[in-house]
N, C-alpha and C positions, 0 to 999 in steps of 0.2 A: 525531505520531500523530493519526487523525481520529477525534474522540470523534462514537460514535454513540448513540441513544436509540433503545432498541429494546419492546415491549412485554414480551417474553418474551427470558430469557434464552439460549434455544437459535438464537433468530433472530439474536442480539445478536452469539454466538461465529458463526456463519456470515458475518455483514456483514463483524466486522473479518477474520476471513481473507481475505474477498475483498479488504479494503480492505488489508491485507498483503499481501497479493498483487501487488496493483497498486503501493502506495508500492515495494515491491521492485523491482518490475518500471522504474519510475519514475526509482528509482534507479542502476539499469544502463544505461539508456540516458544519464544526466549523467553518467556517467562512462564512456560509452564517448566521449563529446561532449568530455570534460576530454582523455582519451589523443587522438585527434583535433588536437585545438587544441595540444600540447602540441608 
């Protein structure tokens, strides 16, 4: 997980969703890369 520093805690919950969003997103394409190669 990407620890972020945010000033305000309501900015703080918007970053990591976004930034869950993407490691998620991140995630499915290595493993669409793994079935692939497999």
């Amino acid at each position: 997980m990407i620890k972020i520093k945010a000033f305000n805690i309501k900015e703080a919950q918007e970053l990591e969703v976004k930034v869950g969003i993407i490691e998620k997103i991140i995630d499915s394409e290595n493993s669409k890369k793994l079935v692939l190669s497999t």
